[in-house]
Structures are given as C-alpha cells and as structure tokens.
C-alpha positions as CSV (number, residue, x, y, z in Angstrom):
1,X,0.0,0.0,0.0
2,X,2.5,2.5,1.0
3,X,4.3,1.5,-2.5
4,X,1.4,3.0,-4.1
5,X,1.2,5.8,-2.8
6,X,4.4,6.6,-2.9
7,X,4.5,6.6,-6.4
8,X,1.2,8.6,-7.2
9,X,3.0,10.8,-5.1
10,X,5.6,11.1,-7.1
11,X,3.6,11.3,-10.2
12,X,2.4,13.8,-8.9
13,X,5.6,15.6,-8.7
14,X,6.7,15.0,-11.9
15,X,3.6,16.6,-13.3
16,X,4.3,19.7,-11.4
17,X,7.8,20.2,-12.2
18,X,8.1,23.3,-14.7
19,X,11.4,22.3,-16.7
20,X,12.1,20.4,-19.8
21,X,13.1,16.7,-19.7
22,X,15.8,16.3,-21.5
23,X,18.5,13.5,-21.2
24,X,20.9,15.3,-18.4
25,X,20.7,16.1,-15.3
26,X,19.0,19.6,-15.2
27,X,19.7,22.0,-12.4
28,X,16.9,23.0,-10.5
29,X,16.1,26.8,-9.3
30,X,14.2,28.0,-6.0
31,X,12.3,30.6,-6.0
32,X,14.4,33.1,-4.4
33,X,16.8,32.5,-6.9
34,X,13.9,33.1,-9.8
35,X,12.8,36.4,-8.7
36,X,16.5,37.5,-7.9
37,X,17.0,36.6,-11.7
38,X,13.7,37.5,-13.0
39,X,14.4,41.3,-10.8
40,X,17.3,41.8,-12.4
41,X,16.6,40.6,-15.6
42,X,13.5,43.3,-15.6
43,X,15.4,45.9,-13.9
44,X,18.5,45.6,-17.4
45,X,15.3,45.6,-19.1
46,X,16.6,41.6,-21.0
47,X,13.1,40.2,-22.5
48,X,14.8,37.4,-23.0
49,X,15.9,36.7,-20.0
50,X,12.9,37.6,-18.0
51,X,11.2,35.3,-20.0
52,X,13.7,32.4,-18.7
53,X,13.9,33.0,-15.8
54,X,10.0,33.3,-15.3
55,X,9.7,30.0,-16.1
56,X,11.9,28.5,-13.7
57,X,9.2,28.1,-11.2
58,X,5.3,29.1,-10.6
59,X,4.1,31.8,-11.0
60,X,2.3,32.3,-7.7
61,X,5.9,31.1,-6.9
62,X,7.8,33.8,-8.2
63,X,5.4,36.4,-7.4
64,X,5.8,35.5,-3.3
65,X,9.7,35.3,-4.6
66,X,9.4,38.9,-5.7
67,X,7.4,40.0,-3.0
68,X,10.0,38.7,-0.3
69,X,12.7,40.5,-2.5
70,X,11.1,43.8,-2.1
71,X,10.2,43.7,1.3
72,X,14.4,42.3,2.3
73,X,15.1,45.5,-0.1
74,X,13.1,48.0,1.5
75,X,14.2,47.0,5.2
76,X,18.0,47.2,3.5
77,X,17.2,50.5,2.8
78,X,15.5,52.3,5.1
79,X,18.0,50.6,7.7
80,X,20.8,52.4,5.5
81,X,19.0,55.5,5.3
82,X,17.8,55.6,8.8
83,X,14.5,56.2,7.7
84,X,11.2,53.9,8.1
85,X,10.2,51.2,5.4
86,X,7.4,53.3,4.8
87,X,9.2,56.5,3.8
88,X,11.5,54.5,1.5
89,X,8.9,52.5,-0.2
90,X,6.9,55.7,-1.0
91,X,10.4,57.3,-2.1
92,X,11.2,54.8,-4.7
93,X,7.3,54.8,-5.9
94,X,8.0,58.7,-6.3
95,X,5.2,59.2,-3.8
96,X,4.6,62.0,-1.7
97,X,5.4,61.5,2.0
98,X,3.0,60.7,3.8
C-alpha cells in the first residue's frame, strides 16, 4: 500500500515540475533564486531573460519570490538610510510623503 502511494505521489511531482526533460541532469532553481534573476533581468530591461527566468518556477511562486525580495530591499534600505520602510517605499514609488 504504502508502495502505491508513494509513487502517485511522485507522479504527482513529476507533473508539477516546470522544466524540460531532457536527457541530463538539469539543475533546479528555487524561488528566491527566480525572482532574484527574474528582478534583475526586468530591472537591465533583458526580454529574454525575464522570459527564462520566469519560467523557472510558478508563478504564484515567483510572485511570493518577488514580494520577499522587495520587502528584504526595502528593510536594506531604510536601515541604511535611517529612515522607516514606509518613507523608502513611497520614495522609490516617487510618492509624496505621507
């Protein structure tokens, strides 16, 4: 029993795995590592790599990726700038202070 389920489980996984099957080993990406790529790629303005790197993982994945990224970011700053998270967030949206 436990047999079986282990692999419908891991049918299961294979089904949900985003990257091609080819016959080598390919290397896997987190999704810290896709929205670091997929940032930086958006931010150098590289279609093509935005494109790659978007489709390293979900993308429910690498939107809570990107989110994380801008929040560590924002702390970064406003710690360096001795100013709130708020202020700096609303400073790099070119918003008014609030």
């Amino acid at each position: 029993m436990w047999g079986r389920i282990r692999k419908s489980g891991a049918r299961v996984a294979n089904a949900m795995r985003t990257e091609e099957r080819t016959g080598r080993k390919a290397r896997t990406h987190n999704l810290f590592e896709a929205a670091a790529a997929y940032i930086s790629a958006c931010a150098e303005d590289d279609q093509d790599r935005i494109e790659e790197t978007a489709a390293w993982v979900s993308p429910e994945a690498l939107s809570f990726g990107v989110n994380e990224l801008a929040c560590r970011a924002v702390i970064a700053l406003a710690r360096e700038r001795d100013e709130s998270p708020r202020a700096v967030a609303r400073a790099l949206l070119g918003l008014p202070a609030a």
